[in-house]
KOLMAR-65982 format. One record per residue (C-alpha): residue number from 1; chain; x, y, z. Coordinates in steps of 0.001 Angstrom, whole numbers. Example, Ala and Ser with C-alpha at 12.3 -4.5 7.8 and 13.67 -1.06 7.14 Angstrom:
BEGIN
(r 1; A; (12300; -4500; 7800));
(r 2; A; (13670; -1060; 7140));
This chain:
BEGIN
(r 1; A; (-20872; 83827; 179312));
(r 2; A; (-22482; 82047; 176615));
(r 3; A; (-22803; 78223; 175766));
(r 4; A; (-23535; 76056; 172581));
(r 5; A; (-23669; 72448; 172412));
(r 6; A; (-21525; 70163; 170877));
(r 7; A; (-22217; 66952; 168780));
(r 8; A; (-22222; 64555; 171599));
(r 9; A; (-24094; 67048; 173913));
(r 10; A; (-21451; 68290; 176314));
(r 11; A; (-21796; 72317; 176902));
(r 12; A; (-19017; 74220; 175688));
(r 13; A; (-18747; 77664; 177507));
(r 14; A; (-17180; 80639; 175517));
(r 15; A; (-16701; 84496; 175863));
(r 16; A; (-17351; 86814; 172894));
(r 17; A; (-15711; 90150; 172658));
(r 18; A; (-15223; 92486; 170762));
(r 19; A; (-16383; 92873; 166453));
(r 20; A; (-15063; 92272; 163192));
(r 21; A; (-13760; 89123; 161960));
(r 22; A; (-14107; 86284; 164324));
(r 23; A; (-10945; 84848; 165929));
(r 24; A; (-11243; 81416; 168019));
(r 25; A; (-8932; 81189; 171158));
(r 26; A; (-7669; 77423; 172216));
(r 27; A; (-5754; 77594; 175180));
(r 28; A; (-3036; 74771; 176074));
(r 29; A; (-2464; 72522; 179216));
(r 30; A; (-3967; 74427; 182298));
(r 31; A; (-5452; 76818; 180259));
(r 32; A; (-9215; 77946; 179776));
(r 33; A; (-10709; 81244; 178984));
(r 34; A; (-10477; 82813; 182641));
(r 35; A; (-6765; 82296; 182862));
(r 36; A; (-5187; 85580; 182870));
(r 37; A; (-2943; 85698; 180137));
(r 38; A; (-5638; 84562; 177676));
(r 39; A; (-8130; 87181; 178814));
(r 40; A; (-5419; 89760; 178403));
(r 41; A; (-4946; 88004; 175167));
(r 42; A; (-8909; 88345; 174303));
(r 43; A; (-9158; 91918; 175343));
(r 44; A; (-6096; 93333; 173085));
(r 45; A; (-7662; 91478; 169751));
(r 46; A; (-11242; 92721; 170280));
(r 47; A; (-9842; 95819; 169363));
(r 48; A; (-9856; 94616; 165995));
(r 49; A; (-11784; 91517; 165825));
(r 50; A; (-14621; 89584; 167016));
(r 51; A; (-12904; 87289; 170099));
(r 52; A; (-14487; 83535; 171209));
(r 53; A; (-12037; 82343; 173777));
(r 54; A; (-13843; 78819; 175094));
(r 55; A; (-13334; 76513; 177911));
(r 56; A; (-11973; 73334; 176004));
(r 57; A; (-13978; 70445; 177433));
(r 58; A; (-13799; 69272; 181307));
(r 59; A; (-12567; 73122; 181972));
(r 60; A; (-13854; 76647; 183567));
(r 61; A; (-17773; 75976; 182893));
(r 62; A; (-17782; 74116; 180156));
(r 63; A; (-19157; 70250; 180389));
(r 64; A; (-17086; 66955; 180314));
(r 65; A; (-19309; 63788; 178852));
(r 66; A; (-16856; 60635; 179042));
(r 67; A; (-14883; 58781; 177613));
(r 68; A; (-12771; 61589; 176166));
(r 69; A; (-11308; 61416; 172421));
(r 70; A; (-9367; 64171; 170438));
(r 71; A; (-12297; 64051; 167646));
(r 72; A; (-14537; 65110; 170938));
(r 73; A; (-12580; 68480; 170813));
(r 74; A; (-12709; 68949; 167054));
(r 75; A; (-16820; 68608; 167583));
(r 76; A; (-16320; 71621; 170208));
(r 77; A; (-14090; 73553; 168220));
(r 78; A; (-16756; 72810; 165115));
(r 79; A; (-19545; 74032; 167162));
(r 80; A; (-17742; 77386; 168517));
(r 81; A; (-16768; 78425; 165039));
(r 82; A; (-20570; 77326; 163946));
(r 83; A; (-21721; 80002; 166536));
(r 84; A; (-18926; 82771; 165252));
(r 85; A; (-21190; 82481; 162367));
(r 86; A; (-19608; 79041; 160475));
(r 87; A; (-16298; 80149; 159619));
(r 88; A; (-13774; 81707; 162377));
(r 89; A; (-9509; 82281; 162330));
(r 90; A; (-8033; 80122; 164769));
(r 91; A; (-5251; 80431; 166935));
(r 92; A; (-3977; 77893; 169108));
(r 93; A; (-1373; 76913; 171886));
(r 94; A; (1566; 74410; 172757));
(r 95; A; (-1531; 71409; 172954));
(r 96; A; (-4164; 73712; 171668));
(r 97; A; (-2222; 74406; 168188));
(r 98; A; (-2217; 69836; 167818));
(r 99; A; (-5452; 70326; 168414));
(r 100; A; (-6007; 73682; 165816));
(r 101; A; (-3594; 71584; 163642));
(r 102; A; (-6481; 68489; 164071));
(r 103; A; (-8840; 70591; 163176));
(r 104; A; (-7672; 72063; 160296));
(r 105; A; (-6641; 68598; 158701));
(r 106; A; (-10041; 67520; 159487));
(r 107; A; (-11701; 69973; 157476));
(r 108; A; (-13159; 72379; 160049));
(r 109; A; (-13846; 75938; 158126));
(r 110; A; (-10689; 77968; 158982));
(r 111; A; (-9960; 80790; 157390));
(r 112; A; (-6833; 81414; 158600));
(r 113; A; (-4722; 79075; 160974));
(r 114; A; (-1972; 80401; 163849));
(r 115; A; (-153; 78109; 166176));
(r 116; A; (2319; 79012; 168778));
(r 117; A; (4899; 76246; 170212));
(r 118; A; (2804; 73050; 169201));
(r 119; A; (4843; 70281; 171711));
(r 120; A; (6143; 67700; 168810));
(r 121; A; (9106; 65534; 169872));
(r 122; A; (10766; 65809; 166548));
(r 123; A; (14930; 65820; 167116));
(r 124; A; (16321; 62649; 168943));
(r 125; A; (16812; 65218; 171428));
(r 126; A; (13815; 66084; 172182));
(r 127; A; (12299; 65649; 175367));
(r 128; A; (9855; 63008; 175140));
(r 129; A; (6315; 62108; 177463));
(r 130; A; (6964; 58989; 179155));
(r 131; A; (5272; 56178; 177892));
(r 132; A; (2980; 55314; 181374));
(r 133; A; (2187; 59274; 181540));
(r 134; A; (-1602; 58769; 180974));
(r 135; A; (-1967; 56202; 183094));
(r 136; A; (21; 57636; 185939));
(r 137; A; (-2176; 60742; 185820));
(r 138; A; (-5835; 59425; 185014));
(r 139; A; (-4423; 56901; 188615));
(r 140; A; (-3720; 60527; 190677));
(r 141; A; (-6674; 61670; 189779));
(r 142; A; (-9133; 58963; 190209));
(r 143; A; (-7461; 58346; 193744));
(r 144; A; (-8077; 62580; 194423));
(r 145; A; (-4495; 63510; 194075));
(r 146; A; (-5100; 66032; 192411));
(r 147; A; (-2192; 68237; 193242));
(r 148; A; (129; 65226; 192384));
(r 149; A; (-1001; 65107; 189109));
(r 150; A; (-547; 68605; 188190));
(r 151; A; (3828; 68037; 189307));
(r 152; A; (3324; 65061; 187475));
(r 153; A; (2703; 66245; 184172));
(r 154; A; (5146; 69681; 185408));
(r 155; A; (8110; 67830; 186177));
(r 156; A; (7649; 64213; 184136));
(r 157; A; (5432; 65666; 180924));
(r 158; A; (6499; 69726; 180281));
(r 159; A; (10433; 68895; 181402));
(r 160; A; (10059; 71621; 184301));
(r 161; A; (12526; 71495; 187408));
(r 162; A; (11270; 69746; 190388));
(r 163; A; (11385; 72666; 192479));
(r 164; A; (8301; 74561; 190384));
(r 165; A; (5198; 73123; 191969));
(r 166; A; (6667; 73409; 195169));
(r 167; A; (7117; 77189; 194639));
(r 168; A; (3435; 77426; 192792));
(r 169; A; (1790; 75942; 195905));
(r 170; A; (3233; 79230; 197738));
(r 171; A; (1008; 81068; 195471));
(r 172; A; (-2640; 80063; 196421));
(r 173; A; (-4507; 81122; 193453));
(r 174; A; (-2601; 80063; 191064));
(r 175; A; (-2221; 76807; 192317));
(r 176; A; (-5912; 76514; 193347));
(r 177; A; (-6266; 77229; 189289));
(r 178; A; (-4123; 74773; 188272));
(r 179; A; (-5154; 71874; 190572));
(r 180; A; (-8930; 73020; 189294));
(r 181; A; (-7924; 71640; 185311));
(r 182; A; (-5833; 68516; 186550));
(r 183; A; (-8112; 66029; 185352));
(r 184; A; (-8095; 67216; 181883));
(r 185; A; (-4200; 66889; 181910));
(r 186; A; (-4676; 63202; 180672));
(r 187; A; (-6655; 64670; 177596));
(r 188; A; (-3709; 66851; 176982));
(r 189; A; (-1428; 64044; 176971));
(r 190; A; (-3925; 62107; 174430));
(r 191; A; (-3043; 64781; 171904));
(r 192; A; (554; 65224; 172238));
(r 193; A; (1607; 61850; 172117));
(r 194; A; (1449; 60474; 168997));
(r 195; A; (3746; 63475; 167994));
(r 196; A; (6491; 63025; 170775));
(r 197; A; (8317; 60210; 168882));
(r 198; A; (11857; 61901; 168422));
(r 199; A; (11063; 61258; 164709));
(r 200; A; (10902; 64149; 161963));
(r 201; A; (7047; 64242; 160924));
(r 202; A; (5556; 61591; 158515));
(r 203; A; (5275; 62998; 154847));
(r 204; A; (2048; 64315; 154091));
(r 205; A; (1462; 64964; 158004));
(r 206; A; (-932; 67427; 157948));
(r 207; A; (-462; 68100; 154015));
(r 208; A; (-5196; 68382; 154112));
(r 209; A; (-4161; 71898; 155950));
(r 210; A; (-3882; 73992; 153312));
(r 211; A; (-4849; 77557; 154761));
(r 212; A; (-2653; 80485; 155801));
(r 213; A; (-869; 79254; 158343));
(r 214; A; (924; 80926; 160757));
(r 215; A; (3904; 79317; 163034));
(r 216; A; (4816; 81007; 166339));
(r 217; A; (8098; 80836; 168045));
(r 218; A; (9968; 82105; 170770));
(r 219; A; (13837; 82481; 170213));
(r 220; A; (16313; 80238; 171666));
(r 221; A; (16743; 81567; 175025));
(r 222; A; (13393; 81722; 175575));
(r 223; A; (12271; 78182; 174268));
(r 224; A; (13019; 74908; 174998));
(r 225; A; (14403; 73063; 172023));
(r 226; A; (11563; 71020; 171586));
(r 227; A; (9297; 73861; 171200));
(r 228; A; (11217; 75359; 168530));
(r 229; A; (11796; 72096; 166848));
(r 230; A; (7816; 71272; 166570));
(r 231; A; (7411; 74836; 165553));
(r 232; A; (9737; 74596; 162266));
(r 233; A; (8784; 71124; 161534));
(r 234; A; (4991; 71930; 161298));
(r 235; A; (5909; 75488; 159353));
(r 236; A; (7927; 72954; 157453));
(r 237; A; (5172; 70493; 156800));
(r 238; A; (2628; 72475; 155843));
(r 239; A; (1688; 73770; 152126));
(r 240; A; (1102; 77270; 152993));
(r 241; A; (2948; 77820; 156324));
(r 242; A; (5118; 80517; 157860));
(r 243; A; (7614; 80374; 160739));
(r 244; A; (7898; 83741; 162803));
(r 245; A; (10643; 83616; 165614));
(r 246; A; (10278; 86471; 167929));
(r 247; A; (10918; 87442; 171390));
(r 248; A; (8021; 87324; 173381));
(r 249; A; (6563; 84434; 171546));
(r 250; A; (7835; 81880; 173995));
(r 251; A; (5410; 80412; 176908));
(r 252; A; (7692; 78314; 178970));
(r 253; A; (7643; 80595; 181614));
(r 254; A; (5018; 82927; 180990));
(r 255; A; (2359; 84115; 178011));
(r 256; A; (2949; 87992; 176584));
(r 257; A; (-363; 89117; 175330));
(r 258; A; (1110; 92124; 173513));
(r 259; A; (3620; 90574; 171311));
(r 260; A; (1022; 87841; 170869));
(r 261; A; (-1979; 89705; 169810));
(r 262; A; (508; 92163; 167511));
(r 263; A; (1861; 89152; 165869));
(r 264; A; (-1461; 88103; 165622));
(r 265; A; (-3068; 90988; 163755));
(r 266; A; (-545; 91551; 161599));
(r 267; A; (-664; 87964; 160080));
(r 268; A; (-4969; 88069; 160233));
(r 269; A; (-5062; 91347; 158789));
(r 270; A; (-2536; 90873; 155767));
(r 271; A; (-3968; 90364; 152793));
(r 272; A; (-1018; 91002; 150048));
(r 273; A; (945; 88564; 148584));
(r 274; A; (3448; 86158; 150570));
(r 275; A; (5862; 84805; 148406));
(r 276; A; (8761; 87034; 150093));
(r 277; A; (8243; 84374; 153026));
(r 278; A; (7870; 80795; 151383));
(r 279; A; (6489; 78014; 152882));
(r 280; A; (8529; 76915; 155670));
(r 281; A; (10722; 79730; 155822));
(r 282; A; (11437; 81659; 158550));
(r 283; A; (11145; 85283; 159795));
(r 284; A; (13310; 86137; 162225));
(r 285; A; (12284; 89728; 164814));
């Protein structure tokens, strides 16, 4: 494990792996670099690259200095790509891609962007957070319930069937992992929210992200609606953005390292031209 400190002093924990061409890992709601699927993740791309998959703030063993803001994060993120040696590709998931997508627009040196599933409530249809969300889980946690707050964001936040926590309690440690992130579930919230309006994107959202960019899909039977719809809005949005819809891409249920890290390398190690794939457009495997 190593550490570096961030802007307002917190310690961020990462993992390095691997050599080559540094890739930063951001991991979503419940995730930090321990979680299985991410490691998996971490150990197929060091084949290739150099790997820094971090604890976002408040998680694993990195530190938590209150009061939390999003531009917090984008000072963590800052100082892991400062120690991949000041300029890192990114990938990032479901919250972790807002927060990539943040990043990005704020200027952080990216050389190359991927996002998979960013939540954005962008159809009428969409599922949306409810409005007393954050309060109702910064209240479970302050009073200790912890494992209350990880159904509440479950069932009320990610849309999952009531059942779900009931069955992950049956698994010990799992839910002993989950329960161990719950009180940065209200930070996870923060990020999300202003983009969960059922409202297309404002113009120029995003527009200062001008890298590569890769968007990362799962195909309809594997993802929600509102996944898919966030995912071709932001391709849409974006100057220099492509949409890739693939099986395996999906994380509803479950993350696939391999199709992940193949999709991964392929876009991070391509260095001909794009035009066959405009911005926006999609690519359908």
């Amino acid at each position: 494990m190593n550490t570096v400190t961030s802007q307002d002093g917190t310690k961020v924990a990462y993992d390095r792996t691997g050599s080559g061409d540094p890739v930063i890992l951001i991991g979503g709601a419940f995730s930090y670099r321990r979680y299985p699927g991410q490691v998996k993740l971490a150990e197929l791309l060091s084949a290739r690259f150099a790997v820094y998959s971090y604890d976002r703030r408040g998680r694993g063993d990195s530190g938590d200095t209150p009061p939390y803001a999003v531009e917090r994060e984008i000072e963590d993120l800052a100082a892991v790509i400062a120690a991949a040696g000041g300029r890192a590709h990114v990938w990032g998931l479901s919250s972790g891609a807002v927060l990539a997508l943040e990043a990005a627009a704020a200027g952080l040196p990216i050389r190359k962007l991927a996002v998979q599933e960013p939540p954005l409530g962008v159809d009428p249809t969409d599922r949306r957070l409810p409005d007393d969300l954050r309060p109702r889980l910064t209240g479970l946690i302050e009073a200790g319930r912890r494992g209350e707050a990880v159904r509440c964001y479950m069932v009320d936040g990610m849309g999952a069937p009531p059942f779900v926590p009931g069955l992950l309690r049956l698994m010990p440690g799992v839910w002993k992992r989950l329960t161990a992130v719950a009180h940065t579930l209200p930070y996870d919230a923060e990020l999300v929210e202003p983009y969960q309006t059922g409202r297309q994107l404002s113009a120029g959202q995003w527009a200062a992200v001008t890298i590569p960019t890769l968007v990362m899909c799962g195909p309809e039977k594997e993802s929600p609606g509102l996944l898919r719809h966030g995912s071709a809005a932001v391709a849409a949005a974006l100057p220099d953005a492509r949409l890739v819809e693939r099986r395996g891409l999906g994380h509803a249920k479950k993350l696939t390292p391999k199709v992940i890290a193949a999709t991964l390398t392929e876009f991070l190690t391509d260095t001909g031209p794009r035009a066959s794939t405009p911005a926006g457009g999609r690519a359908a495997m």
